[in-house]
mmCIF file of the N, C-alpha and C atoms, coordinates in Angstrom:
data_MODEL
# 
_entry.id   MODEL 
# 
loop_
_atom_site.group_PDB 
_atom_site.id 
_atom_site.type_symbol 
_atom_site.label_atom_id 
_atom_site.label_alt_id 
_atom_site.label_comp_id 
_atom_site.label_asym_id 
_atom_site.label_entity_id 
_atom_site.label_seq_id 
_atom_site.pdbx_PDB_ins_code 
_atom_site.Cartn_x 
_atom_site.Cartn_y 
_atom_site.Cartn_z 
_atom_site.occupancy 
_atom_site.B_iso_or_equiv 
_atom_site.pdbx_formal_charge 
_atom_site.auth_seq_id 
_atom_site.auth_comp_id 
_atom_site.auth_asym_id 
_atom_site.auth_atom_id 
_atom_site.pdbx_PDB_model_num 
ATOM 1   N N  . UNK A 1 1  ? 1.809  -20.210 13.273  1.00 0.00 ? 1  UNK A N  1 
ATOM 2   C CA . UNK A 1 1  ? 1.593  -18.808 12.970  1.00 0.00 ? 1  UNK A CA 1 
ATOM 3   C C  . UNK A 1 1  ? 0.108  -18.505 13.189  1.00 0.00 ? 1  UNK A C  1 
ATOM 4   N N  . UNK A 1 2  ? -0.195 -17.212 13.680  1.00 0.00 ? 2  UNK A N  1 
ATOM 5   C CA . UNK A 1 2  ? -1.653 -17.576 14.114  1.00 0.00 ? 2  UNK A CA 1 
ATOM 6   C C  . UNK A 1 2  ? -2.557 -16.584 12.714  1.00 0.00 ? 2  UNK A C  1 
ATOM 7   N N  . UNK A 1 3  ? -3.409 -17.208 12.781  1.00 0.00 ? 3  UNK A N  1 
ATOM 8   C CA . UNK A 1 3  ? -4.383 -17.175 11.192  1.00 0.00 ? 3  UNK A CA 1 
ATOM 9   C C  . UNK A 1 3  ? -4.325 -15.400 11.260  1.00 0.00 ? 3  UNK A C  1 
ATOM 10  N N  . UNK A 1 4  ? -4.170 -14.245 12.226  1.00 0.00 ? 4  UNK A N  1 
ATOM 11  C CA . UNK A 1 4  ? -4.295 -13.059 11.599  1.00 0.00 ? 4  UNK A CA 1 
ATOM 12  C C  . UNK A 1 4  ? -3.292 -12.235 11.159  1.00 0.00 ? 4  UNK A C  1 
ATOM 13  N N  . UNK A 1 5  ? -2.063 -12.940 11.696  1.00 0.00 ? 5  UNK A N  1 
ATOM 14  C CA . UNK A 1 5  ? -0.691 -13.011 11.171  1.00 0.00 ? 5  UNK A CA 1 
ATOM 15  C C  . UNK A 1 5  ? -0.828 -13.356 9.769   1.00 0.00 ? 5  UNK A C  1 
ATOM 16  N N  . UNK A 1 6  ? -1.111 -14.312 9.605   1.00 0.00 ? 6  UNK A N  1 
ATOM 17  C CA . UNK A 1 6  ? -1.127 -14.826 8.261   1.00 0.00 ? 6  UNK A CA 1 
ATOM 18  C C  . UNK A 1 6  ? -1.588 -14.103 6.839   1.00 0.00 ? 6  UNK A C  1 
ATOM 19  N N  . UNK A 1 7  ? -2.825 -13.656 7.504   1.00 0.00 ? 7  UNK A N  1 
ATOM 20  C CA . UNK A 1 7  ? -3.870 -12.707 6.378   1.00 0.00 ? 7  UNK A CA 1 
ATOM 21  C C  . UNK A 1 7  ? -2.863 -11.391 6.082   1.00 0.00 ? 7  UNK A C  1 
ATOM 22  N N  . UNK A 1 8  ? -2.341 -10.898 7.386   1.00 0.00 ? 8  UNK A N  1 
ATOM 23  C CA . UNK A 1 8  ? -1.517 -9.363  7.168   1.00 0.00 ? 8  UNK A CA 1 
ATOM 24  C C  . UNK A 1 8  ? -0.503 -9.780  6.241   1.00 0.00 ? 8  UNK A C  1 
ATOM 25  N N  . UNK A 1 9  ? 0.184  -10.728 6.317   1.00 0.00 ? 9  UNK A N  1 
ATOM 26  C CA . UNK A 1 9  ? 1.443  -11.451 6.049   1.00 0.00 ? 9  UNK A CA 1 
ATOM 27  C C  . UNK A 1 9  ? 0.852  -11.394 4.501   1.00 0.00 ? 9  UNK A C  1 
ATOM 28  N N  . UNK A 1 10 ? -0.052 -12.322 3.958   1.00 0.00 ? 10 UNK A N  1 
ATOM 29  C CA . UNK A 1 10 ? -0.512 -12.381 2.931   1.00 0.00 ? 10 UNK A CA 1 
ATOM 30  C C  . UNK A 1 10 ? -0.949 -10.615 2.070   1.00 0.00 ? 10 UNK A C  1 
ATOM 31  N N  . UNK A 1 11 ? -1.441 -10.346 2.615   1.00 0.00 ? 11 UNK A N  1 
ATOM 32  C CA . UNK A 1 11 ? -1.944 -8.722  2.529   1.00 0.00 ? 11 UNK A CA 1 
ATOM 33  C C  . UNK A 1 11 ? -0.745 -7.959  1.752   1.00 0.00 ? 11 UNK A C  1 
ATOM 34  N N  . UNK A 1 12 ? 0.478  -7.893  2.484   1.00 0.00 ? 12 UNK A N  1 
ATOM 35  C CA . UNK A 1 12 ? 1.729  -7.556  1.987   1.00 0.00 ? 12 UNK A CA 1 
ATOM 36  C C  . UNK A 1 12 ? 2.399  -7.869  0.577   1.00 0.00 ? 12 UNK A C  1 
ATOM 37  N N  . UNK A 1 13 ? 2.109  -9.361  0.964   1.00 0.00 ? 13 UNK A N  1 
ATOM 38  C CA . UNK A 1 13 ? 2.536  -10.250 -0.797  1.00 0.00 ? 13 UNK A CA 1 
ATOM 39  C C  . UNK A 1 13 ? 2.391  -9.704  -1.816  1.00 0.00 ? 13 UNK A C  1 
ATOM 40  N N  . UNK A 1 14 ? 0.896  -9.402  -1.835  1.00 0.00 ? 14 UNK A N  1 
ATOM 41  C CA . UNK A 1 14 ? -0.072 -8.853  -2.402  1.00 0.00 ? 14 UNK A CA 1 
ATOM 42  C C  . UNK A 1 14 ? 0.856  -7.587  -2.627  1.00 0.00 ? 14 UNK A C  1 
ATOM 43  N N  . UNK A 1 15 ? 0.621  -6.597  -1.981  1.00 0.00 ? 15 UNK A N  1 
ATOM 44  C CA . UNK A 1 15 ? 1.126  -5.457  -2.438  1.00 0.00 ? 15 UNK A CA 1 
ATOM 45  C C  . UNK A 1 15 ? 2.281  -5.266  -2.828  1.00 0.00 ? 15 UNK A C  1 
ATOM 46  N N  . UNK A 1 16 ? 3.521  -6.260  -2.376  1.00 0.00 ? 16 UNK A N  1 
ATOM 47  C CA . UNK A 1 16 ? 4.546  -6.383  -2.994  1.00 0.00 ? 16 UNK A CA 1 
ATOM 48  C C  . UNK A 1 16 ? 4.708  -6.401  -4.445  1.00 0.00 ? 16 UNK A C  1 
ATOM 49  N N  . UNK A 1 17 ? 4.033  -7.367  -4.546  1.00 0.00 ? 17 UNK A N  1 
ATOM 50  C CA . UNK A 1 17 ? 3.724  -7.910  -6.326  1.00 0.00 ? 17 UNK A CA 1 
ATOM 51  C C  . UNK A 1 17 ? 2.985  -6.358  -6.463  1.00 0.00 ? 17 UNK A C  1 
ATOM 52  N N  . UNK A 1 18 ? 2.034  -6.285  -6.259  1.00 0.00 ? 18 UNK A N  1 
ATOM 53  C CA . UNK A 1 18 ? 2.024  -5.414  -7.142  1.00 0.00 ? 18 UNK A CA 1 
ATOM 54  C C  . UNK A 1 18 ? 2.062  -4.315  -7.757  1.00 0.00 ? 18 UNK A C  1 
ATOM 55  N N  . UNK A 1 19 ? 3.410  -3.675  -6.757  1.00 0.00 ? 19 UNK A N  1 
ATOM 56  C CA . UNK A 1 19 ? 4.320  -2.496  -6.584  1.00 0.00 ? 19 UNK A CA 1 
ATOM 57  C C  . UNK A 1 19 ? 4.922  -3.652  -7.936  1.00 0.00 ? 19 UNK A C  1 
ATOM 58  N N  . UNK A 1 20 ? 5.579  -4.689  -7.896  1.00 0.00 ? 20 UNK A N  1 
ATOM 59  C CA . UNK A 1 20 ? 6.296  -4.276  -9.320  1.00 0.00 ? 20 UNK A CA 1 
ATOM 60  C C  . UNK A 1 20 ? 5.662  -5.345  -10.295 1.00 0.00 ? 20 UNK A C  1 
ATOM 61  N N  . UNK A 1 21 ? 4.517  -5.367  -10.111 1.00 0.00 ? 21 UNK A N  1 
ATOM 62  C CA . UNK A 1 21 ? 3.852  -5.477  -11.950 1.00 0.00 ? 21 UNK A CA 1 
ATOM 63  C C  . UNK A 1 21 ? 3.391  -3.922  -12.176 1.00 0.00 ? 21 UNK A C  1 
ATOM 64  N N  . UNK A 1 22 ? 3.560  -3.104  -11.271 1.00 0.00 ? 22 UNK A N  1 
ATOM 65  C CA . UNK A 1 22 ? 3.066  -1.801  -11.486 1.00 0.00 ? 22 UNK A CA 1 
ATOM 66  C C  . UNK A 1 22 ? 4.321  -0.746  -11.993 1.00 0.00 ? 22 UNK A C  1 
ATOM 67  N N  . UNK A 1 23 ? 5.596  -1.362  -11.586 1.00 0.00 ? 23 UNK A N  1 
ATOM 68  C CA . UNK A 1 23 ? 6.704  -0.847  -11.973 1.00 0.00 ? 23 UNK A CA 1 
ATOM 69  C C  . UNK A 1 23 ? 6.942  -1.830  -13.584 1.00 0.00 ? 23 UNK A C  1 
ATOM 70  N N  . UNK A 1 24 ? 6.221  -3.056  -14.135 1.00 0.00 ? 24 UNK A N  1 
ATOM 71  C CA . UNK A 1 24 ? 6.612  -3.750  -15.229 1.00 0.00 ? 24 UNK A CA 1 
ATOM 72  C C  . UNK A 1 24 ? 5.843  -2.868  -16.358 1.00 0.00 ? 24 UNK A C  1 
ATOM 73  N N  . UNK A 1 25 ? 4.732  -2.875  -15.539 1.00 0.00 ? 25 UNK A N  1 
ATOM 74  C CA . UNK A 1 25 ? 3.489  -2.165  -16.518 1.00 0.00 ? 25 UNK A CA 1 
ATOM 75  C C  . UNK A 1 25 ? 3.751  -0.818  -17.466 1.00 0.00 ? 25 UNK A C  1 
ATOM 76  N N  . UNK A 1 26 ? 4.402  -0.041  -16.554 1.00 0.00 ? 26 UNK A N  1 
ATOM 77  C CA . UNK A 1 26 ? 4.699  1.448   -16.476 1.00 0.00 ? 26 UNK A CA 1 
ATOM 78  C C  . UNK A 1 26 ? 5.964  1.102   -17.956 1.00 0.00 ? 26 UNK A C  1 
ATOM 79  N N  . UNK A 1 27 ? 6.900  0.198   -17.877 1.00 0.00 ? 27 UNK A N  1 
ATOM 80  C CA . UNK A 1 27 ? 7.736  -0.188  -19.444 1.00 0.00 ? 27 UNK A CA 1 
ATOM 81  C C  . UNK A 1 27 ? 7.531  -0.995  -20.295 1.00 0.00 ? 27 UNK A C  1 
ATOM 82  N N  . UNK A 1 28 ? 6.936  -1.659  -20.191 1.00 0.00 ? 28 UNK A N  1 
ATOM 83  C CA . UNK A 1 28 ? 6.725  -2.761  -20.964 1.00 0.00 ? 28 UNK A CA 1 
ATOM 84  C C  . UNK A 1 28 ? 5.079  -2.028  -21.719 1.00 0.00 ? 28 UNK A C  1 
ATOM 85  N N  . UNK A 1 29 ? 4.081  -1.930  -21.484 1.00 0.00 ? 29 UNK A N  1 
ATOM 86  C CA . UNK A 1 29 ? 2.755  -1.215  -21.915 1.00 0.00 ? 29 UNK A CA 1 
ATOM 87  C C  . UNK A 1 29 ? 2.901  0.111   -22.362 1.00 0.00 ? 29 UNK A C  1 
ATOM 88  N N  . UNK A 1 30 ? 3.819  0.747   -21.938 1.00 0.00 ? 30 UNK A N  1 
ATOM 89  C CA . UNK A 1 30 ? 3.704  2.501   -22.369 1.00 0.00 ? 30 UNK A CA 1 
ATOM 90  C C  . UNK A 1 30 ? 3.848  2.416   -23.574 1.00 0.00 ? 30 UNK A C  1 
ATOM 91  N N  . UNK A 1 31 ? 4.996  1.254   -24.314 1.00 0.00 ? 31 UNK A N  1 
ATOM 92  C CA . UNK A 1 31 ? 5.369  1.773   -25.916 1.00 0.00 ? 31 UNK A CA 1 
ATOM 93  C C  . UNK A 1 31 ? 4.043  1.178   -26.416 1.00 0.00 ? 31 UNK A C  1 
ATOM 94  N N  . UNK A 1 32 ? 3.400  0.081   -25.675 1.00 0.00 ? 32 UNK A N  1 
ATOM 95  C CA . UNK A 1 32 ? 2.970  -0.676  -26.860 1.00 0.00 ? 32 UNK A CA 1 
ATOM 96  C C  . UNK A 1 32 ? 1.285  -0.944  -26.635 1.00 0.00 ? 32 UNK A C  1 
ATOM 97  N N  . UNK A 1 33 ? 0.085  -0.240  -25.464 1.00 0.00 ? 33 UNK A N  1 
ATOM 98  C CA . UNK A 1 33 ? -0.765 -0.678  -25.217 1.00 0.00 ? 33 UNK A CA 1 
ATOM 99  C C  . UNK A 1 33 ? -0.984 1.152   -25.195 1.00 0.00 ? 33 UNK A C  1 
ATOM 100 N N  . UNK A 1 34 ? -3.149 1.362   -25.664 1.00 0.00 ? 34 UNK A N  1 
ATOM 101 C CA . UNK A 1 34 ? -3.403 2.206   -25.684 1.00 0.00 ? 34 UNK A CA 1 
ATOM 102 C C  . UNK A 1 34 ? -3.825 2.696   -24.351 1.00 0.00 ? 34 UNK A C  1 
ATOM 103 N N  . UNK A 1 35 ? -4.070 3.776   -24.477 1.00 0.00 ? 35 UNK A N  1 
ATOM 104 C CA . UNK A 1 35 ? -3.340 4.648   -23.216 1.00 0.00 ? 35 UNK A CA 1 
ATOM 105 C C  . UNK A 1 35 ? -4.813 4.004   -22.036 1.00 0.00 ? 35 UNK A C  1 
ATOM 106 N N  . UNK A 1 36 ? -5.891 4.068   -22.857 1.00 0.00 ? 36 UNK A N  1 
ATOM 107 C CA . UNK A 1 36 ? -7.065 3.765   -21.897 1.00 0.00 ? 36 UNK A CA 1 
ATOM 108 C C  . UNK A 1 36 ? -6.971 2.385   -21.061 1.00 0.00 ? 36 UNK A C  1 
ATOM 109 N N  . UNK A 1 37 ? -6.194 1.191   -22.091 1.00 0.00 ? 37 UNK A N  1 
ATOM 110 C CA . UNK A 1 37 ? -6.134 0.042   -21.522 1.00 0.00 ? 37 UNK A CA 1 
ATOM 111 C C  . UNK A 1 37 ? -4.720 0.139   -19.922 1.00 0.00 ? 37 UNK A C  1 
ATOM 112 N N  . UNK A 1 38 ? -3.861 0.586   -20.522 1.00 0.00 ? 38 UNK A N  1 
ATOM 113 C CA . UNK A 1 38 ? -2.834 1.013   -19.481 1.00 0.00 ? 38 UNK A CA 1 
ATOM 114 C C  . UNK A 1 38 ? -3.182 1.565   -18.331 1.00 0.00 ? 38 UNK A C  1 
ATOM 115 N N  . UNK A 1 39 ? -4.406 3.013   -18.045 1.00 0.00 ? 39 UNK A N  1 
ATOM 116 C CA . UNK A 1 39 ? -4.893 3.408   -17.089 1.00 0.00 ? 39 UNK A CA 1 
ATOM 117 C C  . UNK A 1 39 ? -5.389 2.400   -16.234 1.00 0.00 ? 39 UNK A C  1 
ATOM 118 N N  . UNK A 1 40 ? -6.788 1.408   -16.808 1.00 0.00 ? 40 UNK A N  1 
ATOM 119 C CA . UNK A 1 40 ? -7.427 0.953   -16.170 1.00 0.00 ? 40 UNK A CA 1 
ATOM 120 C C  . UNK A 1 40 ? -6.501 -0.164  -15.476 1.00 0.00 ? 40 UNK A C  1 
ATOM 121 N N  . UNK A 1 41 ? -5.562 -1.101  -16.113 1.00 0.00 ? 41 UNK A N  1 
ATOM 122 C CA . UNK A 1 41 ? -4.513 -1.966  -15.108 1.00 0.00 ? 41 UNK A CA 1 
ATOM 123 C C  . UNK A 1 41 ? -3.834 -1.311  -13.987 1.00 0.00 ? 41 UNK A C  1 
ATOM 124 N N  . UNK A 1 42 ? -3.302 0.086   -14.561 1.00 0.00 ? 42 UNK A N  1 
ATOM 125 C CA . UNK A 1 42 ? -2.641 1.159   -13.608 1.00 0.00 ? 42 UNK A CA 1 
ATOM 126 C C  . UNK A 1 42 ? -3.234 1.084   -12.104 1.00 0.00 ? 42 UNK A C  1 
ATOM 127 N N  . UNK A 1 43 ? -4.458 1.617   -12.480 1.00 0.00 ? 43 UNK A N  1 
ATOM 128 C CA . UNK A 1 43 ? -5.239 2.016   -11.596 1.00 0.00 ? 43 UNK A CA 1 
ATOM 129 C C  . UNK A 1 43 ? -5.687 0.674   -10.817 1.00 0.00 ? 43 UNK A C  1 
ATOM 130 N N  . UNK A 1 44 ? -6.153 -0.400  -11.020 1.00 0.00 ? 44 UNK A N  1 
ATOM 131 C CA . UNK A 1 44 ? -6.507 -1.524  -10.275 1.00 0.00 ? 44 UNK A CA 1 
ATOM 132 C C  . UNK A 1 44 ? -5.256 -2.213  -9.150  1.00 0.00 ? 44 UNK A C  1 
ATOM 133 N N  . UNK A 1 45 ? -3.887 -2.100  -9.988  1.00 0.00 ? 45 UNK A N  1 
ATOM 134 C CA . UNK A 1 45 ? -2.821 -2.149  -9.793  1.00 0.00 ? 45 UNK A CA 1 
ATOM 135 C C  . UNK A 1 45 ? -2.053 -1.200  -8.206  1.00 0.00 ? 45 UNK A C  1 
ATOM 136 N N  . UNK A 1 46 ? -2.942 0.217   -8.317  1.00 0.00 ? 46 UNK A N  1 
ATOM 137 C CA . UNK A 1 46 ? -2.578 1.179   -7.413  1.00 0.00 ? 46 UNK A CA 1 
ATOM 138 C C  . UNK A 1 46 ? -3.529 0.901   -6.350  1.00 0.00 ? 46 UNK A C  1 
ATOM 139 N N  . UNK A 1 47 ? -4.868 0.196   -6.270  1.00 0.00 ? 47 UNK A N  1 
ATOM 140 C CA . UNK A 1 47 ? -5.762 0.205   -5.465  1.00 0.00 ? 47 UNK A CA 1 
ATOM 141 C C  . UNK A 1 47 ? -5.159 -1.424  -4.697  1.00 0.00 ? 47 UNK A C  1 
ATOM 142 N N  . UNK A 1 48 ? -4.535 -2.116  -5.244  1.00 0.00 ? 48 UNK A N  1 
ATOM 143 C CA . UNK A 1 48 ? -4.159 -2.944  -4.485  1.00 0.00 ? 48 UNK A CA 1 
ATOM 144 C C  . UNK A 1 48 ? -2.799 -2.769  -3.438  1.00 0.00 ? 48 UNK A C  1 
ATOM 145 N N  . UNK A 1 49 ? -2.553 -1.916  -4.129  1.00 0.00 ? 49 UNK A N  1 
ATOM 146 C CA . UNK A 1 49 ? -0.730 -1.488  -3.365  1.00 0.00 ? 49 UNK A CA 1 
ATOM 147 C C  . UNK A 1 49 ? -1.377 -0.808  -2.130  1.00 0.00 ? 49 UNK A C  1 
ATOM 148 N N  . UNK A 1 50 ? -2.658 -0.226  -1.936  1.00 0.00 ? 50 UNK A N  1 
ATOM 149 C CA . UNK A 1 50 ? -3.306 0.651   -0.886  1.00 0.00 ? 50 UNK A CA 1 
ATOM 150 C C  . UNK A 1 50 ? -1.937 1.871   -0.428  1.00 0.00 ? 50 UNK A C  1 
ATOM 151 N N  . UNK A 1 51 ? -2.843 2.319   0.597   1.00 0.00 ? 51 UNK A N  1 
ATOM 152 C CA . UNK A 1 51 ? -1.694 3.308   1.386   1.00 0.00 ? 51 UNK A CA 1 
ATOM 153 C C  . UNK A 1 51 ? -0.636 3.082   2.226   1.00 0.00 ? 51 UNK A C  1 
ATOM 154 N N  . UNK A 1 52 ? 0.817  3.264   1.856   1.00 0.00 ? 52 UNK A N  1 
ATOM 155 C CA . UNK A 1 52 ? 1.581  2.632   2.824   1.00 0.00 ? 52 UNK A CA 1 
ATOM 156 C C  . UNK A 1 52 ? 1.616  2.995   4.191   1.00 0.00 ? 52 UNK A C  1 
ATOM 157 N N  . UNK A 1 53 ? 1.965  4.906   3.745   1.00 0.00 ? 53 UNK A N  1 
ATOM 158 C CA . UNK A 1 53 ? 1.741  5.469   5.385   1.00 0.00 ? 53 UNK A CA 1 
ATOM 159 C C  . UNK A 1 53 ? 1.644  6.750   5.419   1.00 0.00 ? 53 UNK A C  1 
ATOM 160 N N  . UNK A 1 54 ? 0.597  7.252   6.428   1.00 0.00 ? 54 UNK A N  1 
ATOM 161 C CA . UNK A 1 54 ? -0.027 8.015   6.619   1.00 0.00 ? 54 UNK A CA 1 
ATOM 162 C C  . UNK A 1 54 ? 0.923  9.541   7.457   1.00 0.00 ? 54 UNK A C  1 
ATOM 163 N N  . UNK A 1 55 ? 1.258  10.690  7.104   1.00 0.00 ? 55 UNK A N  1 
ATOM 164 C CA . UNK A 1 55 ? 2.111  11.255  7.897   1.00 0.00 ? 55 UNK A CA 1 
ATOM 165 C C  . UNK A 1 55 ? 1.015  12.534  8.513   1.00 0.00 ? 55 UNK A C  1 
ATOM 166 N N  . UNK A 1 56 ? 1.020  12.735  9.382   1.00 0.00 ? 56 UNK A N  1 
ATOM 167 C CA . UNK A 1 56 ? 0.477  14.523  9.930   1.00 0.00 ? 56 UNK A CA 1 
ATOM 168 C C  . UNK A 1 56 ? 1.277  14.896  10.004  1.00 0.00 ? 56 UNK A C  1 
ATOM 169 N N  . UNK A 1 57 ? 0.771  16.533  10.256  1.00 0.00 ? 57 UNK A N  1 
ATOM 170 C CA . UNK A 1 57 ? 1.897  17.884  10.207  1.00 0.00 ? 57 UNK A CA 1 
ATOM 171 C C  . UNK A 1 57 ? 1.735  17.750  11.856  1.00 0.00 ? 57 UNK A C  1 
ATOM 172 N N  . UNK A 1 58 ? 0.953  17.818  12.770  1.00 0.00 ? 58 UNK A N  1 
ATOM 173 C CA . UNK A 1 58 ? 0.398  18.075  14.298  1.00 0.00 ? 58 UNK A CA 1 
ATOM 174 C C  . UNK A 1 58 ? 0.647  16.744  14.872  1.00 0.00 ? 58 UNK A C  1 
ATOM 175 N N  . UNK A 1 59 ? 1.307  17.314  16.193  1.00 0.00 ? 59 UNK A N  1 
ATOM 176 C CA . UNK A 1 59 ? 1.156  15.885  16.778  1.00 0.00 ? 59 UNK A CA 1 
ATOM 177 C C  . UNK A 1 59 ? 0.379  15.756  17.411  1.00 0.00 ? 59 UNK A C  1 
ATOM 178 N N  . UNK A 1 60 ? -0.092 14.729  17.757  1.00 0.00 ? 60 UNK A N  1 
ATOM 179 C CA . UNK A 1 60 ? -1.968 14.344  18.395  1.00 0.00 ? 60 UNK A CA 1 
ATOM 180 C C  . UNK A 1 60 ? -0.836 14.098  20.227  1.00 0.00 ? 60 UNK A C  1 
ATOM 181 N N  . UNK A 1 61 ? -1.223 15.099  20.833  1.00 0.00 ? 61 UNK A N  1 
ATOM 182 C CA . UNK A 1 61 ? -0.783 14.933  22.340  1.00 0.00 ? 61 UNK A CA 1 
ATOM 183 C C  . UNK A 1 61 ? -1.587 14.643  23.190  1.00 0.00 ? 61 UNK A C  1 
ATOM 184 N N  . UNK A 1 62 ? -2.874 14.339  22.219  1.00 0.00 ? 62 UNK A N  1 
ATOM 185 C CA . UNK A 1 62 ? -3.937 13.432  23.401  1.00 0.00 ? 62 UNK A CA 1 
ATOM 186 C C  . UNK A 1 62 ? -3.447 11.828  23.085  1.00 0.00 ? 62 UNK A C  1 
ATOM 187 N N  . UNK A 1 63 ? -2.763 11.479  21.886  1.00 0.00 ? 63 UNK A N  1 
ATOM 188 C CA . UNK A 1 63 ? -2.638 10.184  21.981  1.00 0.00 ? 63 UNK A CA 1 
ATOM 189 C C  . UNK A 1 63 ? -0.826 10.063  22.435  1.00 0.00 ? 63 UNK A C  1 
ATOM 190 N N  . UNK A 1 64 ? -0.474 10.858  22.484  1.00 0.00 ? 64 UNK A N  1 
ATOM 191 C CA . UNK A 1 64 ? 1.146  10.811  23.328  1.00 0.00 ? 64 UNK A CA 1 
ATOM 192 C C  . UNK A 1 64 ? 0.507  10.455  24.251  1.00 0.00 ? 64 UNK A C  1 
ATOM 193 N N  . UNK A 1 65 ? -0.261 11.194  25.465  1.00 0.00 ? 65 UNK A N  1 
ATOM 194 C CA . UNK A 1 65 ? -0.343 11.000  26.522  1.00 0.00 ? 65 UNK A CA 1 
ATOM 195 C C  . UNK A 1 65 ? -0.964 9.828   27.011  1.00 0.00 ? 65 UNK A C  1 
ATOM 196 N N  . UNK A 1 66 ? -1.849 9.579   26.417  1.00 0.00 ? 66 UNK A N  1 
ATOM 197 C CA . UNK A 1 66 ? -2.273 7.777   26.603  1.00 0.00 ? 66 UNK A CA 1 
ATOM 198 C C  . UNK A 1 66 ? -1.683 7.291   26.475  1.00 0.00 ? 66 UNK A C  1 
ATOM 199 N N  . UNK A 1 67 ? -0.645 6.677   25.776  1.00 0.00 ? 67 UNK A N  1 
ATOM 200 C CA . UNK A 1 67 ? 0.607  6.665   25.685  1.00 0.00 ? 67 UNK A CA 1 
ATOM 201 C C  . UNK A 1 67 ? 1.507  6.173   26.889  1.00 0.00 ? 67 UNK A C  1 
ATOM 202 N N  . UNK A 1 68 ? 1.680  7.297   27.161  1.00 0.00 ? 68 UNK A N  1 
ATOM 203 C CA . UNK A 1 68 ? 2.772  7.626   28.051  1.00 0.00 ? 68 UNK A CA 1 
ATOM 204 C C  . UNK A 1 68 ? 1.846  6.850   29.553  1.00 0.00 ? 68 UNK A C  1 
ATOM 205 N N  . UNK A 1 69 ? 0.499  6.979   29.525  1.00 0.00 ? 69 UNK A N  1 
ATOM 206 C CA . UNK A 1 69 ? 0.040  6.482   30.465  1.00 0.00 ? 69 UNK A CA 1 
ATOM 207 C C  . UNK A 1 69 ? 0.020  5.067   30.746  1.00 0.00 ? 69 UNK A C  1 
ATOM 208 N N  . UNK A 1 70 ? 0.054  4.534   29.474  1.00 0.00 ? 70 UNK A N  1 
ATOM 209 C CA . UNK A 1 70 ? 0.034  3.373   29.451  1.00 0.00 ? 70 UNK A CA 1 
ATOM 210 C C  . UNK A 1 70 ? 1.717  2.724   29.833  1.00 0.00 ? 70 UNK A C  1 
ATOM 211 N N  . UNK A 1 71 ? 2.671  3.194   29.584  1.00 0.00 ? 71 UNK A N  1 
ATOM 212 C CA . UNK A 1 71 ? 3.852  3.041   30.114  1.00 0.00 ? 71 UNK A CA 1 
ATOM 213 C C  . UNK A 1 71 ? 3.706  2.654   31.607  1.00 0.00 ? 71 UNK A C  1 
ATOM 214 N N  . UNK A 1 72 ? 3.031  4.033   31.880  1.00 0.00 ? 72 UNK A N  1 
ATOM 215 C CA . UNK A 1 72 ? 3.019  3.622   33.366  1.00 0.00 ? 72 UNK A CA 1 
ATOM 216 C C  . UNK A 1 72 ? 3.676  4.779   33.958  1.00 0.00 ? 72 UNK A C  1 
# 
């Protein structure tokens, strides 16, 4: 597997987990941890999950066409 495969591969793990310690957190802490301590895991928790995916309203038809150029 080549080592930058690996890192992305790893990268994912990562956010896997912690999409659901972020889904554990959210029941298990709400009844029973104060609200400030809950944010700050929340939040460290959300910065690791990063952005999954990005949508526009416009389609960029300068990058269709490169694109399409590159097809051939």
């Amino acid at each position: 597997m080549p080592l930058r495969r690996f890192w992305l591969l790893s990268g994912m793990i990562q956010r896997i987990e912690a999409q659901r310690d972020l889904r554990l957190l959210t029941v298990i802490l709400a009844a029973r941890a104060k609200p400030e301590d809950r944010k700050d895991y929340e939040a460290k928790l959300t910065e690791q999950i990063g952005t999954i995916a990005v949508i526009y309203d416009t389609l960029d038809r300068e990058g269709l066409e490169r694109l399409r150029q590159l097809q051939g």
